[in-house]
C-alpha positions as CSV (number, residue, x, y, z in Angstrom):
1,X,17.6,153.4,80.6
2,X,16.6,156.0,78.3
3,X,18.8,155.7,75.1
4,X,18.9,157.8,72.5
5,X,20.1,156.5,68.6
6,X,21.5,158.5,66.6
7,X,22.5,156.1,63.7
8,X,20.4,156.9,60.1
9,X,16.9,157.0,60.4
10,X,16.2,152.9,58.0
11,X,19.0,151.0,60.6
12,X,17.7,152.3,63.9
13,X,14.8,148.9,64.2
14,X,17.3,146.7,64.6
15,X,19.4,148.5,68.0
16,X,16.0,149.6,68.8
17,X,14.8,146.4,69.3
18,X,17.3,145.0,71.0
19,X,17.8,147.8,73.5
20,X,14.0,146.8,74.7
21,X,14.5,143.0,74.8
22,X,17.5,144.2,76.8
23,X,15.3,146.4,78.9
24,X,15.8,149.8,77.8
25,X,14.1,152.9,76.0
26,X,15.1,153.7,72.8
27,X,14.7,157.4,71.0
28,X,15.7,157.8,67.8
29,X,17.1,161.2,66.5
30,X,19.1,160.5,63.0
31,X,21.9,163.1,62.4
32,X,23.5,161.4,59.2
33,X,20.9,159.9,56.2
34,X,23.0,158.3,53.3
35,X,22.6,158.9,49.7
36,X,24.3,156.8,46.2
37,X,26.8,158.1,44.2
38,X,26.9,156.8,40.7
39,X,30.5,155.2,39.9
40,X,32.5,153.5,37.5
41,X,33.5,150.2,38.9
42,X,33.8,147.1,36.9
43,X,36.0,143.7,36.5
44,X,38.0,141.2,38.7
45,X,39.5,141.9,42.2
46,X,41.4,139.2,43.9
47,X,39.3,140.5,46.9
48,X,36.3,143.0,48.1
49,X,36.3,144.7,51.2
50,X,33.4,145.4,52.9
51,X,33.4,147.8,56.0
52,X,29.8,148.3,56.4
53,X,26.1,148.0,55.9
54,X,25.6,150.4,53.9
55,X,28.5,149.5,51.2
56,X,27.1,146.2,51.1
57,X,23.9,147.8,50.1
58,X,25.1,150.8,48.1
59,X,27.2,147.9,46.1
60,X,24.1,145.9,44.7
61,X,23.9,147.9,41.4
62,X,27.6,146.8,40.5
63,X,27.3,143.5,41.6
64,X,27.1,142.3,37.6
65,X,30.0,144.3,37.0
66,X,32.5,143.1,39.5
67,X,33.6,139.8,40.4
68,X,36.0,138.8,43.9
69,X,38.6,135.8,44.5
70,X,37.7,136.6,48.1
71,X,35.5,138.5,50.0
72,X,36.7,140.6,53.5
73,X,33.5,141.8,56.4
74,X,34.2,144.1,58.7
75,X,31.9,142.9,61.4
76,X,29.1,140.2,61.8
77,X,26.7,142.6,60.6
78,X,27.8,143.1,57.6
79,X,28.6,139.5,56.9
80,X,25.5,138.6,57.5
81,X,24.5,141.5,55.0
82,X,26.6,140.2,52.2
83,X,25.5,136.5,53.1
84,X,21.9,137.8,52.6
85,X,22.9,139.3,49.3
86,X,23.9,135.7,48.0
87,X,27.7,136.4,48.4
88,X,30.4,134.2,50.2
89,X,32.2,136.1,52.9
90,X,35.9,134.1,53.1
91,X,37.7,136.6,55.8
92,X,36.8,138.3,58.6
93,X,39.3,140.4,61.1
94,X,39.2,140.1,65.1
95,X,38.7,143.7,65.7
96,X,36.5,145.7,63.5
97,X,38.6,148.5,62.5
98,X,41.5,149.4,59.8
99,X,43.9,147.7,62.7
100,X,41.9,144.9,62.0
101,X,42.1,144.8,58.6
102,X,45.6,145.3,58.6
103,X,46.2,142.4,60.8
104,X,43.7,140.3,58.6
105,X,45.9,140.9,55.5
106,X,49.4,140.9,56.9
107,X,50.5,137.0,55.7
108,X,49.4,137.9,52.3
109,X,51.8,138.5,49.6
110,X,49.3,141.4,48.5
111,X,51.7,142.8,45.3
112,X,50.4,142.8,42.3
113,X,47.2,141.8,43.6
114,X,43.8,144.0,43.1
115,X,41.5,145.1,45.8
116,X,38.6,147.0,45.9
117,X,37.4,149.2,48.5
118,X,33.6,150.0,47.6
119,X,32.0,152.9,50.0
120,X,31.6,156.1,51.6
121,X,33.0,159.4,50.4
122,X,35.1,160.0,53.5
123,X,36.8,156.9,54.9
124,X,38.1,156.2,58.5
125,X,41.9,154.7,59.2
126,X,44.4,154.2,57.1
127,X,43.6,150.9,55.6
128,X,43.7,151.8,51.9
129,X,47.4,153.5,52.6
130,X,48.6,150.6,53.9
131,X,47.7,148.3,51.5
132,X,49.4,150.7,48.4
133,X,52.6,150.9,51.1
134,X,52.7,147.5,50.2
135,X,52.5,147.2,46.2
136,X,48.6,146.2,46.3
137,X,46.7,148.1,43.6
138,X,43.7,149.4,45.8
139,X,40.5,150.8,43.8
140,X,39.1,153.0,46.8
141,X,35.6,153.4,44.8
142,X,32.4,156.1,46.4
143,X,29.8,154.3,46.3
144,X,27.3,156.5,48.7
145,X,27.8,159.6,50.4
146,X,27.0,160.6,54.2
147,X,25.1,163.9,54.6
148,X,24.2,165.4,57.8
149,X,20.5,166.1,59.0
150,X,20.3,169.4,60.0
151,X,19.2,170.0,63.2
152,X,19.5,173.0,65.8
153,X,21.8,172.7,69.1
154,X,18.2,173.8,71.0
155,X,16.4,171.0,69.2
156,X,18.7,168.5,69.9
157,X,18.9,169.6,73.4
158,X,14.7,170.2,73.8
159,X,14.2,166.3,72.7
160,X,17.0,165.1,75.2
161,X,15.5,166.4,78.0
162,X,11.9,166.0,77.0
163,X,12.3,162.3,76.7
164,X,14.7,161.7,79.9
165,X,17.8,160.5,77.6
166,X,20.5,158.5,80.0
167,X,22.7,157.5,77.0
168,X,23.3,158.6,73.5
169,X,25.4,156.1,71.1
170,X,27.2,156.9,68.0
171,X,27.8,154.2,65.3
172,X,29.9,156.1,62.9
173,X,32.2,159.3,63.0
174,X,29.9,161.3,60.8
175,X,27.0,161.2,63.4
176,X,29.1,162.2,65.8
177,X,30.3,165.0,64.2
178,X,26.6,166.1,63.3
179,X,25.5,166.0,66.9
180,X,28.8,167.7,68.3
181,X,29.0,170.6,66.0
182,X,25.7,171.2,66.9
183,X,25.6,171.0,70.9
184,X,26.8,169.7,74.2
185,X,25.9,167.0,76.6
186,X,26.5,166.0,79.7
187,X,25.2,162.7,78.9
188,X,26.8,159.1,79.0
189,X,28.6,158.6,76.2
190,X,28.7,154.8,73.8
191,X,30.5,154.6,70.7
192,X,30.4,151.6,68.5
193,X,34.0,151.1,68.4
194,X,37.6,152.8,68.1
195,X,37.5,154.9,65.3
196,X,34.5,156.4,66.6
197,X,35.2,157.0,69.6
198,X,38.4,158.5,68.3
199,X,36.1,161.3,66.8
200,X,34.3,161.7,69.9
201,X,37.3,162.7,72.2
202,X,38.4,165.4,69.5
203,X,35.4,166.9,71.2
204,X,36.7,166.6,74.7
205,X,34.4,163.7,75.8
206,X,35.0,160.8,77.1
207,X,32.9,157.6,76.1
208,X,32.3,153.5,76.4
209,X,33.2,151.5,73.9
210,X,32.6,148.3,73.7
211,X,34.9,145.2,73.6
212,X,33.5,143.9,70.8
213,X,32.8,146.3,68.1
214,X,28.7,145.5,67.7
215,X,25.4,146.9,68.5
216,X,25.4,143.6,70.8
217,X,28.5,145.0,72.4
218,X,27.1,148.6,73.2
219,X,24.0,147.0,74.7
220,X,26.3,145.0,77.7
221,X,27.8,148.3,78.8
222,X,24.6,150.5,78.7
223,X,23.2,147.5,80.8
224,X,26.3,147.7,83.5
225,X,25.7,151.7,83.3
């Protein structure tokens, strides 16, 4: 199939790559680039949470400033990220997503405790609320901001039908809200996971989401498409 990415423009390699081993086409059309915003962040946390790539990699100028009891990844792929960055990942939730996290840190006795949320300006769920519902000091610290690419509904449209796409995947709320408040589709529809495919329906569409939250996981239902 023809699949169009839509993810920023320096992680599109890897789903590209898999999507041919898996048989596919990919396209790329970024609608989101990221960009570092300076912060003040410094001292001990009794634990990190990373959601994403990109915080793991917006984070390296800090890392001589901050130091974790424990370390929280939201999903493999950014575990593997912050094991490639020399850091020890010690939790990881089941489902990649606030619900997740919650779940993650619900036996912990989390007052008084100190946790650091390093990342992008606008945040999805309700993680960081939860945790201060229950007497954790959260630092929820920008780190990088998400801009959109601007591109034209026609454009969008003229290199959909130009290059025959069959699928067009979202990895993050922000790309879908690029594409979206620029055109429609009629397209089939993957979202990454729950949050984003939360964003998606506030446009009226309907979409796949994988059971597991991964670029793995959107490749298995694009194949049963």
């Amino acid at each position: 199939m023809n699949v169009l990415i839509t993810r920023e423009a320096d992680k599109t390699a890897k789903f590209a790559g898999l999507l041919k081993k898996s048989g596919h086409v990919p396209f790329s059309l970024p609608m989101i680039e990221c960009v570092p915003v300076e912060a003040d962040v410094s001292g001990h946390y009794d634990y990190g949470v990373f959601t994403s790539l990109n915080a793991v990699k917006y984070f390296e100028p800090y890392r001589n400033s901050v130091t974790f009891g424990k370390i929280a990844a939201v999903g493999s792929a950014t575990s593997d990220a912050l094991t490639e960055s020399e850091y020890s990942v010690d939790m990881m939730p089941d489902e990649y997503s606030a619900e997740g996290l919650k779940k993650l840190f619900s036996d912990i006795d989390l007052k008084g405790r100190r946790i650091l949320l390093a990342g992008a300006e606008t945040r999805a769920g309700d993680f960081h609320t939860w945790l201060k519902m229950n007497g954790c000091a959260a630092d929820i610290v920008t780190i990088y901001k998400t801009v959109e690419v601007k591109r034209s509904g026609d454009e969008i449209d003229s290199f959909i039908r130009q290059n025959g796409i069959e699928v067009i995947t979202f990895a993050s709320p922000s790309a879908v809200r690029a594409f979206f408040d620029s055109c429609r589709t009629d397209r089939s529809l993957v979202a990454i996971g729950r949050t984003t495919a939360e964003e998606i329906k506030k446009y009226g569409y309907e979409c796949y989401v994988p059971e597991e939250y991964t670029l793995e996981g959107m490749i298995k239902i694009i194949d049963q498409l």
